[in-house]
C-alpha positions as CSV (number, residue, x, y, z in Angstrom):
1,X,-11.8,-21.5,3.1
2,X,-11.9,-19.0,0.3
3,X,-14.8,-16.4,0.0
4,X,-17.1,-17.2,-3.3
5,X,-16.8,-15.6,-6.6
6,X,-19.0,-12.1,-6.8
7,X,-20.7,-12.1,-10.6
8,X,-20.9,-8.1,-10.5
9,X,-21.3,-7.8,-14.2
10,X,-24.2,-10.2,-14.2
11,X,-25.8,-8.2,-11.6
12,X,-25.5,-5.2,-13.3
13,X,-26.7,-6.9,-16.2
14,X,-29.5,-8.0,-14.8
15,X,-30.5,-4.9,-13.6
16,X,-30.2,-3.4,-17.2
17,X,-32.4,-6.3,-18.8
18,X,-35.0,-5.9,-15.6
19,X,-35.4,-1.7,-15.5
20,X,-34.1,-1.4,-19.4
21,X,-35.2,2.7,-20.1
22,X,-36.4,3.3,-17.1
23,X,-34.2,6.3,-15.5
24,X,-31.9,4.9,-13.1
25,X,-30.1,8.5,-12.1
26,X,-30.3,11.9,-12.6
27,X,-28.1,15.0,-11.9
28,X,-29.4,18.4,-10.6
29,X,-28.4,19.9,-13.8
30,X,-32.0,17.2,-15.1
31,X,-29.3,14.9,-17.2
32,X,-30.2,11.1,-16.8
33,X,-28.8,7.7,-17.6
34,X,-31.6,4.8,-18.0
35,X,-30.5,1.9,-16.5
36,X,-29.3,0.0,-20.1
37,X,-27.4,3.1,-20.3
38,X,-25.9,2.9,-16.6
39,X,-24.8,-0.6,-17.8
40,X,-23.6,0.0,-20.9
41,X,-20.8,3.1,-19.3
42,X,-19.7,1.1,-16.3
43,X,-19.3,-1.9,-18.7
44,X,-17.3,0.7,-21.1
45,X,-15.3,1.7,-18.6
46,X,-14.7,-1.9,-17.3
47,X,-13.3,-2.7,-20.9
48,X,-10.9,-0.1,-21.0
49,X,-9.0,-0.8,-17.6
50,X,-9.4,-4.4,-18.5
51,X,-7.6,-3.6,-22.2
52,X,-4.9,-1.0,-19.8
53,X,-3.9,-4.8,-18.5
54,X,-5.1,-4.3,-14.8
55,X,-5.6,-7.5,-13.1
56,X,-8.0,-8.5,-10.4
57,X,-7.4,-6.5,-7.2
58,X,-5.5,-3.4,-9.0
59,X,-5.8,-0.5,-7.0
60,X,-7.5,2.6,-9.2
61,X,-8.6,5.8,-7.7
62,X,-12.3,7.4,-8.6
63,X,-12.3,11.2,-8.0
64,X,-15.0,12.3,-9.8
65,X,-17.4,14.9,-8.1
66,X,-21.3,14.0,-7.2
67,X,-22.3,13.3,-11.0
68,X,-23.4,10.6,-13.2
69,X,-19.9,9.9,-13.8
70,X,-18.9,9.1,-10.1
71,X,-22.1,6.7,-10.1
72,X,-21.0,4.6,-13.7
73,X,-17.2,5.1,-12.7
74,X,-17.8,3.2,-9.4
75,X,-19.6,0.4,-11.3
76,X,-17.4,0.0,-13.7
77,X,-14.4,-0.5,-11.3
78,X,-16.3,-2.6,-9.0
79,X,-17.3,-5.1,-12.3
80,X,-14.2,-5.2,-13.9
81,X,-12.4,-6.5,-10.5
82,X,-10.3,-3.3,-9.4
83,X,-9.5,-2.4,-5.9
84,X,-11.7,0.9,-6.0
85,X,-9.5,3.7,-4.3
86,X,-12.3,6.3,-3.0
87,X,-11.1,10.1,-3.0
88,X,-13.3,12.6,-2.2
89,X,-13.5,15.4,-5.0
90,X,-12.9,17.9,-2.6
91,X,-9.8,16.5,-1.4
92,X,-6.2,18.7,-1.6
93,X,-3.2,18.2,-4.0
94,X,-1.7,16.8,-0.6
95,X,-5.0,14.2,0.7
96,X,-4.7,13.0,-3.3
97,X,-1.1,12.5,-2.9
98,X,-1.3,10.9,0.6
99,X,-4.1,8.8,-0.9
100,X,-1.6,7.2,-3.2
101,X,0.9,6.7,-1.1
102,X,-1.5,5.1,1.0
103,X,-2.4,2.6,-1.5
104,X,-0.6,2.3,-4.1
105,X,-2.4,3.5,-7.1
106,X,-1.3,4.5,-10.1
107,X,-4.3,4.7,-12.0
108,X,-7.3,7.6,-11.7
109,X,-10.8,7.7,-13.4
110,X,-11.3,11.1,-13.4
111,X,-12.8,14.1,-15.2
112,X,-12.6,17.6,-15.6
113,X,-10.2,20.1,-13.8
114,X,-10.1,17.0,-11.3
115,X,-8.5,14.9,-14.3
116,X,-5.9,17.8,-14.9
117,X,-4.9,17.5,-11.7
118,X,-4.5,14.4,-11.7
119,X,-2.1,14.6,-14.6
120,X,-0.3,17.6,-13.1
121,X,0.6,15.7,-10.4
122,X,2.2,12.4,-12.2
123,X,-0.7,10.1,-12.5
124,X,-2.1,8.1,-15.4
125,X,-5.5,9.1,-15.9
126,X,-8.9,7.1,-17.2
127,X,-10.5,10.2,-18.4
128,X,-15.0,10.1,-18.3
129,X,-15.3,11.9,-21.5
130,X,-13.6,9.5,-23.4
131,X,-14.8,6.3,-22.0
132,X,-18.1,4.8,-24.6
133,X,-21.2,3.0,-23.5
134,X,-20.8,-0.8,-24.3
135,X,-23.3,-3.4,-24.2
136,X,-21.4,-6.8,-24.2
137,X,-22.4,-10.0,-25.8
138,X,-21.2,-11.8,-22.3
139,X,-21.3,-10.9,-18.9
140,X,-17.6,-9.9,-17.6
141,X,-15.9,-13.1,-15.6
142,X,-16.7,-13.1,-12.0
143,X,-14.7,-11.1,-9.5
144,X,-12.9,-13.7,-6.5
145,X,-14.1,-12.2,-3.5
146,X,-10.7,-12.5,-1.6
147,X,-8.9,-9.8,-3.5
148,X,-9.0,-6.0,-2.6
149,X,-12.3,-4.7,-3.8
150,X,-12.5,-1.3,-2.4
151,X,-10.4,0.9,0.0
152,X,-11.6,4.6,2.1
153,X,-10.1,6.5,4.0
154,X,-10.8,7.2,8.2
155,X,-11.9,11.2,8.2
156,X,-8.5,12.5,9.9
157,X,-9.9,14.3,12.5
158,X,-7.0,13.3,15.2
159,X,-4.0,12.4,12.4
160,X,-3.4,11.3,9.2
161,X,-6.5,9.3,7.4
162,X,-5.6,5.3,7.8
163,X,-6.9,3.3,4.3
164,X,-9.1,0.6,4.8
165,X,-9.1,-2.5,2.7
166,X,-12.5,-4.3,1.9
167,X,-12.5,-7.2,0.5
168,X,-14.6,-8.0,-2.3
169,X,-16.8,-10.2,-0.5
170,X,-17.2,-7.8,2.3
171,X,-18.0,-5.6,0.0
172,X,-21.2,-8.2,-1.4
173,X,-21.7,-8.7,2.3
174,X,-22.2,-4.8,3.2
175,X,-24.1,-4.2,0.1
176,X,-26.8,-6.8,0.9
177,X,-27.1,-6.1,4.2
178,X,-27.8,-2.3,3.4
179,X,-30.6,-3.8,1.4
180,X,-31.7,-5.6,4.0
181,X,-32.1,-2.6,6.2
182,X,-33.7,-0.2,3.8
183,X,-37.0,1.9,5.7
184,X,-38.7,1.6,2.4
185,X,-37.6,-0.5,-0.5
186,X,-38.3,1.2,-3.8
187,X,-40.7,0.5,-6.5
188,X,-39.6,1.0,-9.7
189,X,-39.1,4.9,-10.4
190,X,-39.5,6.0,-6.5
191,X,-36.6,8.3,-6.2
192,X,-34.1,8.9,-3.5
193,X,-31.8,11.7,-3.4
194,X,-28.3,12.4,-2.2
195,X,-26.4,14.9,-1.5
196,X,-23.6,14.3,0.3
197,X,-19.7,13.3,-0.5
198,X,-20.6,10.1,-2.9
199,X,-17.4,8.1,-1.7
200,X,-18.9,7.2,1.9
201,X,-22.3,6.8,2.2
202,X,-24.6,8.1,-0.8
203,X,-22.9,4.9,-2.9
204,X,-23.8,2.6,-0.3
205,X,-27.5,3.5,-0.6
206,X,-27.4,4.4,-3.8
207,X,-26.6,1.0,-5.3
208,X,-29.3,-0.8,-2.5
209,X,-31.5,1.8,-3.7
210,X,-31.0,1.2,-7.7
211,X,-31.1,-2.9,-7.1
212,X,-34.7,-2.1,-6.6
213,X,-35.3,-0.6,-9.8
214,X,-35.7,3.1,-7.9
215,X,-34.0,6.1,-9.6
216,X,-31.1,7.9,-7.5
217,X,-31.0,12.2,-7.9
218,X,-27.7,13.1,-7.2
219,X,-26.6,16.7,-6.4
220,X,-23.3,17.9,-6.1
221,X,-23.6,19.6,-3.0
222,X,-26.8,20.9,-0.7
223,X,-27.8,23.4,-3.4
224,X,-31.4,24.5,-1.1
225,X,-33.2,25.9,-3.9
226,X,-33.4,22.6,-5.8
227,X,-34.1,21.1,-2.5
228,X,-36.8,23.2,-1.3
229,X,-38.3,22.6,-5.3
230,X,-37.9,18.9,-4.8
231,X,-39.8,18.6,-2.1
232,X,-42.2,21.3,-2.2
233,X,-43.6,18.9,-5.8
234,X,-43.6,15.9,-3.6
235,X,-41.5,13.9,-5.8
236,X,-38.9,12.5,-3.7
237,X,-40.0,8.8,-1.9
238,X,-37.1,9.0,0.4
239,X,-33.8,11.3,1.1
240,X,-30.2,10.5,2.4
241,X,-29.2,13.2,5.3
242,X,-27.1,13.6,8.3
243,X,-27.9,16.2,10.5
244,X,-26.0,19.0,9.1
245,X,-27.9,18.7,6.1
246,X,-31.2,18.1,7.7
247,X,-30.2,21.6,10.0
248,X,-29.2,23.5,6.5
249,X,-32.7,22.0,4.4
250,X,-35.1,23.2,7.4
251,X,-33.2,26.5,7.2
252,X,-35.3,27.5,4.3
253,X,-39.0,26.0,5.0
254,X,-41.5,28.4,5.4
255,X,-44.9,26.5,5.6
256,X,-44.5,24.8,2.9
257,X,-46.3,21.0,2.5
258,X,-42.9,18.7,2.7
259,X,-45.2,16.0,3.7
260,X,-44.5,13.7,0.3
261,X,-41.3,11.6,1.6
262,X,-42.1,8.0,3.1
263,X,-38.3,8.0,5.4
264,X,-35.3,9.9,5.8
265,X,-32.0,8.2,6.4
266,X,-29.5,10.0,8.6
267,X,-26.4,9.0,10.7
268,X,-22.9,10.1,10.5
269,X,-23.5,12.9,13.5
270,X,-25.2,12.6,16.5
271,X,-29.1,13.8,15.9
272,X,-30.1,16.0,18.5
273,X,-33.4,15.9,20.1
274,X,-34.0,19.3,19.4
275,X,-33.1,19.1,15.5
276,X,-35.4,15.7,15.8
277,X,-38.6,17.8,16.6
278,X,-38.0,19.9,13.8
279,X,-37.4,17.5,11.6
280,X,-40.7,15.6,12.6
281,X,-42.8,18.4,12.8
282,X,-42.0,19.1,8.8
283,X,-41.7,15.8,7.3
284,X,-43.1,13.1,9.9
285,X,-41.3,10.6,12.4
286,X,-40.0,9.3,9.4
287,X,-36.3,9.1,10.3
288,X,-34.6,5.9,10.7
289,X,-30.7,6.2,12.0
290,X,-27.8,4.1,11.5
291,X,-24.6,3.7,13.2
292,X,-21.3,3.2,10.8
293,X,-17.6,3.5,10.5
294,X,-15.3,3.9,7.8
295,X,-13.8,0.8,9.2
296,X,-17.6,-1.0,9.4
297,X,-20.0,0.6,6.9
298,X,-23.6,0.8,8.2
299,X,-25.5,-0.6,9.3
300,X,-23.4,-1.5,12.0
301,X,-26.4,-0.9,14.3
302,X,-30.2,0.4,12.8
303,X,-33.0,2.7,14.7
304,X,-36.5,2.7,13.3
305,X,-38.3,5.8,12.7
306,X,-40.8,4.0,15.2
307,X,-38.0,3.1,17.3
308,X,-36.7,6.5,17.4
309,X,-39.4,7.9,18.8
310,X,-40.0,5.7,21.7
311,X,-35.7,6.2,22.0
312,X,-36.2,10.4,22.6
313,X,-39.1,9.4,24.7
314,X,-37.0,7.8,26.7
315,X,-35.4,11.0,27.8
316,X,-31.4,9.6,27.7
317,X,-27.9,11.0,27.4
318,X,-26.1,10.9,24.0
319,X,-27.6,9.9,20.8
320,X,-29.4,6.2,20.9
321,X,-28.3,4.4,17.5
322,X,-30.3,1.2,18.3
323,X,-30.0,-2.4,18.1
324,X,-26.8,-4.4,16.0
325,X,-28.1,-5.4,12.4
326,X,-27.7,-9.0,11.8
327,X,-23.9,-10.8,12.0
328,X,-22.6,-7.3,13.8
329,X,-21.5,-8.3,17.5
330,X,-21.0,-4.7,20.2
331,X,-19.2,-5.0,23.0
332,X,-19.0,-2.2,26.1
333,X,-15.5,-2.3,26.7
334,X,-12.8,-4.5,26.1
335,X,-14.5,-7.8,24.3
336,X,-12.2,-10.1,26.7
337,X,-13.4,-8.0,30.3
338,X,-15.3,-5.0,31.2
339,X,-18.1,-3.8,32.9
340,X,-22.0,-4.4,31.4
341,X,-23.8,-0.9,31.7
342,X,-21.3,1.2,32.5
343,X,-19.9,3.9,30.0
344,X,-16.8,2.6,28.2
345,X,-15.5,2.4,24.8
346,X,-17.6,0.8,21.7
347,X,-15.5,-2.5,19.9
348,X,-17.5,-3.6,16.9
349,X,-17.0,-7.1,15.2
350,X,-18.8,-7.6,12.3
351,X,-18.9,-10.0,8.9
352,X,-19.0,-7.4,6.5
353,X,-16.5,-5.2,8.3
354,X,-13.4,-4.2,6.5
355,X,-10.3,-6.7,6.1
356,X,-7.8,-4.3,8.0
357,X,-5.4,-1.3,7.4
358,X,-2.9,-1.1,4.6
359,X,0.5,-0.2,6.4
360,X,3.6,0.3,3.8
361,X,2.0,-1.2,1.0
362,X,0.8,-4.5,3.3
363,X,-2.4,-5.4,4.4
364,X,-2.4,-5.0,8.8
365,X,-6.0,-6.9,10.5
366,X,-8.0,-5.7,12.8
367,X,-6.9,-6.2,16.4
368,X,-7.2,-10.1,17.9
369,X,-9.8,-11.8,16.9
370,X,-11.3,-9.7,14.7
371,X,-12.6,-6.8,17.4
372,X,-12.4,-2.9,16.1
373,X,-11.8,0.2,19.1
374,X,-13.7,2.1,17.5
375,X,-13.0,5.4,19.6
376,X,-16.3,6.1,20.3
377,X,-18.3,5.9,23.4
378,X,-21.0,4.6,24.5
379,X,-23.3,2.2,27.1
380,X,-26.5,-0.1,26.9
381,X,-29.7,1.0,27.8
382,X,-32.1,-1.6,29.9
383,X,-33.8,-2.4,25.9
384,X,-30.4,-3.7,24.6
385,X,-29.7,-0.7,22.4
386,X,-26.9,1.6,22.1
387,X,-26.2,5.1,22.9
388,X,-23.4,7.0,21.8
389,X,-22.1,9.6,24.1
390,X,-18.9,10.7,22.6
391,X,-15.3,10.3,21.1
392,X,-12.8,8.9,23.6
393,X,-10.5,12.0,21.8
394,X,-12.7,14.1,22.4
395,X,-13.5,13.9,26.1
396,X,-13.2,17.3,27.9
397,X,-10.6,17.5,31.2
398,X,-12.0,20.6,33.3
399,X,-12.0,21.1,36.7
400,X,-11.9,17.8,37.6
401,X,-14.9,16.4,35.6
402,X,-15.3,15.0,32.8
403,X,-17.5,16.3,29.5
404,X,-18.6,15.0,26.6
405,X,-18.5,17.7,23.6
406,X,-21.4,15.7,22.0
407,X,-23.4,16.0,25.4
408,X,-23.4,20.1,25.0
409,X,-24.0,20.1,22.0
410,X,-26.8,18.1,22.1
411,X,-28.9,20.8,23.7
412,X,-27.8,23.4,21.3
413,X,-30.3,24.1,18.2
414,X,-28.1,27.0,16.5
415,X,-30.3,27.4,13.0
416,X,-32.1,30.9,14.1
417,X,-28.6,32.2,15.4
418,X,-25.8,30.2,13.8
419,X,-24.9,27.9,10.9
420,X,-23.5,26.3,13.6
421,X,-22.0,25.9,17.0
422,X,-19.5,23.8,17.8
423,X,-18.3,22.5,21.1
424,X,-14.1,22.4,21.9
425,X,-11.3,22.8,24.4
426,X,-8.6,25.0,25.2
427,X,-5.7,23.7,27.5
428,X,-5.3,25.4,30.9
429,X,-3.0,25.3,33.5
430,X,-6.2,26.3,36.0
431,X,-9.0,24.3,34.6
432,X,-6.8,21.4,33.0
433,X,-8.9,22.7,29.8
434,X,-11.9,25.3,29.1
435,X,-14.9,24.3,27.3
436,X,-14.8,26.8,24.5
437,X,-18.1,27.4,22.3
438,X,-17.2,28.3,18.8
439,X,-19.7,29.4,16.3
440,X,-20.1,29.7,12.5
441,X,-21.3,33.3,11.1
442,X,-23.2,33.9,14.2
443,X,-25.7,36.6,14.5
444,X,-24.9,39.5,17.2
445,X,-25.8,38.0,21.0
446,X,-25.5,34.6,19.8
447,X,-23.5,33.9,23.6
448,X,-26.5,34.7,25.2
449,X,-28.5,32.3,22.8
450,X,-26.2,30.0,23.7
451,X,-26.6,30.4,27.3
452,X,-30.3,30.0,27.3
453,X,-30.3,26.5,25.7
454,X,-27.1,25.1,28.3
455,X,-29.5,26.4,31.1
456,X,-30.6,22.7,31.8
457,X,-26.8,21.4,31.9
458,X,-24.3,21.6,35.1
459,X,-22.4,24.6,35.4
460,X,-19.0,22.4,34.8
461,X,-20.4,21.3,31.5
462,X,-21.1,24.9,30.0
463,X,-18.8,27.0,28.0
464,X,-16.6,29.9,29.7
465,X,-15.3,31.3,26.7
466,X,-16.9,32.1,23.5
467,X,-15.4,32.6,19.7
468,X,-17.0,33.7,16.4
469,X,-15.3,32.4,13.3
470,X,-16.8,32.8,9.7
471,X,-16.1,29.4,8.5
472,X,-15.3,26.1,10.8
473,X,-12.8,23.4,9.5
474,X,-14.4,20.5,8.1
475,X,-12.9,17.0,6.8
476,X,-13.2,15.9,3.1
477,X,-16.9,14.1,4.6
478,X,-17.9,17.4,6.0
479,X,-17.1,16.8,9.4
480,X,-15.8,19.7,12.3
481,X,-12.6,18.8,13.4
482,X,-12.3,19.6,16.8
483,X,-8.5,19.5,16.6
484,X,-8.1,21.8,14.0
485,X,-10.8,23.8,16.0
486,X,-8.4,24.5,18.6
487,X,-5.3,24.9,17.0
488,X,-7.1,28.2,14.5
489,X,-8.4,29.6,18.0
490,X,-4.6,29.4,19.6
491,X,-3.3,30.7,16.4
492,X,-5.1,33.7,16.6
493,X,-5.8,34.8,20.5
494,X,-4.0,34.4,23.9
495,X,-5.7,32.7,27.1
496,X,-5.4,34.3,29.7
497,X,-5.8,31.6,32.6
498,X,-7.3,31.9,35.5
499,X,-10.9,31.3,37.4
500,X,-12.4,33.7,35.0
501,X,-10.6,33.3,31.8
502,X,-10.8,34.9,28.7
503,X,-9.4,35.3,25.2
504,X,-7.0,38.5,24.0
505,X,-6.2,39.0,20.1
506,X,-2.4,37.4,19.4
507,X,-0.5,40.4,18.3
């Protein structure tokens, strides 16, 4: 049975007719497109790659920076019936190329020094500036919901990023059910603001967010002065941040009344319960946490800011993610046999979950029966919900035990010492591998700072070796690769092995 027909242009019509001049989003720079206006470019848009000849399911890259641009250029693909190919605007002459190999694309919408290059390295490009606002007499046909609607890319932390394929039915699917799970759905004009890479998930909120008639600030980057001035005039109703951000925002508050915002939606990273009491000591328990993959989009599990708090009461290992949102199925283990309770491996099965992989040009599924590995690991508490304790990849070797990275780092709160401290191996012949504590522009004695918070943990799961770097490397989505990690520390120092080991300069 084939999925329904998905009106998008309707809906975005709709929306248009409903809000009509009522800003829909605004940049940090204070430039603003009214919903009729939002329309009226993504419909633009939609009637040049229409006119280009592109048929349903064409795959066509967006990399466009956090702007209005990226939020129109996203429409307008998704309406006219492309295969939306997401790149991150920070990506590399070599992630763009390997995106297109990936998938196929031949066509960019682009602007800017992104748009050149684009051009400079063989691509046709859909250029923002010269795209007009149209407002159509009729709605645009309906989209079939079989066809490729939008493809992302897995982060890369342990090889090359794998390209998703949602359908674009899934897509519908995901969208509502992001709706669904909103911790405060908008009245018309409540803003919500995002910050973070808008190819992941700032678009995913940000169009549940807008079908409510709510107006989306978008900021190209965590600029903290325009923060700090957001929030200190109590204008914001609710704001999109992982922890990083959160860590980086709290950086800067001095006293001041942040007390304006009804929720906070994080996820991507583990939240710590020590970045937790921060964060509710400034702005509330307002947080509500999600659980999502590149290969599931969240919600593929959702923690109220009610439930959160009973969840750090608790007093459990890892990071508790809560309960599966509705038609998402978690299994502990291997769905066919494994062991209820104990620590194993997360496989997710979900309806809005993407179609598969796209493998030399062809579309691979999931594994049997529809179940993801999703790497991760985790266990049920006695409550039914899930906590995350680590990446299978990431696991720690040493001495015999086994550590979870996440675990360590968990205790850590590096903001008065750090921007931040990471937790990694180094192979050993002695230890099998040493847990290595790597921080970010750390201030002088940050070891010792370090020390003090691990005082709580066994001695097998504390760091023996200690390295200062001024920048970490981070992913397109802004994530630390641990991989990567290791391989800058080995470039640069020797281990010397041994009970006691320590690190010499390479010469």
């Amino acid at each position: 049975m084939s999925a329904p027909n998905i009106p998008w242009s309707n809906a975005l019509r709709v929306l248009a007719e409903q809000y009509e001049d009522r800003d829909a989003v605004r940049d940090r720079e204070g430039n603003s497109l009214t919903f009729r206006e939002l329309s009226a470019f993504a419909h633009g848009l939609a009637e040049r790659l229409r006119s280009m000849g592109l048929v349903f399911g064409t795959p066509v890259g967006t990399f466009l920076p956090n702007s209005l641009q990226a939020i129109w250029g996203m429409y307008g693909c998704k309406i006219s019936g492309m295969a939306e190919v997401a790149m991150s605007s920070v990506y590399t002459d070599e992630e763009v190329m390997w995106s297109v190999k990936s998938s196929g694309l031949k066509y960019v919408i682009s602007v800017g020094k992104w748009a050149e290059r684009c051009r400079d390295l063989g691509l046709d490009v859909v250029d923002c500036d010269t795209i007009m606002p149209t407002e159509l007499e009729e709605q645009l046909p309906a989209v079939p919901g079989d066809i490729w609607g939008r493809l992302l890319f897995t982060s890369g932390t342990t090889s090359q990023p794998k390209c998703l394929v949602y359908s674009h039915a899934k897509r519908f699917l995901g969208e509502t059910l992001q709706k669904a799970t909103l911790p405060h759905h908008p009245k018309p004009g409540e803003k919500l603001l995002v910050m973070t890479p808008f190819v992941h998930g700032a678009s995913i909120v940000t169009q549940a967010w807008l079908d409510g008639g709510g107006e989306v600030i978008i900021h190209d980057g965590v600029h903290l002065e325009n923060v700090e001035a957001l929030l200190s005039a109590q204008g914001l109703t609710v704001m999109f941040a992982p922890p990083t951000v959160l860590a980086k925002i709290l950086s800067v508050h001095r006293g001041q009344n942040w007390a304006g915002l009804k929720a906070i939606m994080t996820g991507t990273q583990p939240l710590s319960p020590s970045l937790y009491a921060r964060v509710k000591s400034v702005f509330g328990p307002i947080t509500r946490v999600t659980y999502g993959k590149t290969e599931c989009i969240n919600p593929i599990t959702v923690l109220t800011a009610s439930q959160l708090e009973k969840a750090f009461a608790a007093g459990y290992e890892g990071s508790c993610v809560g309960w599966p949102a509705t038609g998402v199925e978690v299994s502990i283990g291997p769905p066919v046999q494994h062991a209820e309770g104990d620590e194993n491996e997360v496989w997710l099965r979900a309806q809005h979950m993407s179609d598969g992989y796209v493998v030399a040009g062809q579309l691979r599924q999931h594994e049997p029966d529809g179940w993801h590995a999703t790497g991760d690991l985790g266990a049920w508490d006695e409550q039914g919900r899930l906590w995350l304790t680590g990446r299978l990849a990431d696991v720690i070797k040493t001495g015999g035990y086994r550590v979870h990275p996440d675990e360590v780092e968990a205790n850590l709160d590096p903001s008065a010492y750090a921007q931040a401290v990471v937790i990694c191996s180094l192979p050993s012949d002695y230890w099998g591998e040493v847990i290595t504590a790597v921080a970010e522009n750390p201030q002088m004695g940050w070891e010792d700072r370090v020390r003090l918070q691990l005082t709580g943990l066994s001695k097998h799961k504390q760091p023996r070796l200690f390295v200062a770097m001024p920048s970490l490397p981070r992913n397109p989505q802004g994530k630390i690769s641990r991989r990567q990690l290791r391989d800058r520390i080995l470039e640069r120092y020797q281990l010397i092995d041994g009970r006691y080991p320590s690190l010499t300069v390479e010469n």
